[in-house]
C-alpha positions, 0 to 999 in steps of 0.5 A: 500500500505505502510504495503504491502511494509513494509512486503515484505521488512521484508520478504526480511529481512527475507530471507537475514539474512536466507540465510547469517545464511545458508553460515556463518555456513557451513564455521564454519563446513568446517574450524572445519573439516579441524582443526580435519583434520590436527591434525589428520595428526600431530598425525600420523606424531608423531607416525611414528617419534616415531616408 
């Protein structure tokens, strides 16, 4: 009964820190697409001044 409990609490770990992994990463992503985004915008926006 105890080593039962024991694996599905280490399987609930598991999941947890799977799925926490599976959110932080894709908000690292969107937060460096936005960067690139607006570097992008203030690289155009310089050209346009200098022309």
């Amino acid at each position: 009964m105890i080593a039962i409990y024991l694996l599905a609490i280490i399987g609930l770990f598991a999941i947890f820190g799977g799925i926490r992994q599976w959110w932080i990463n894709p908000k690292r992503k969107l937060n460096r697409s936005i960067k690139q985004m607006e570097r992008a915008e203030r690289r155009i926006q310089k050209f346009k001044k200098k022309s």
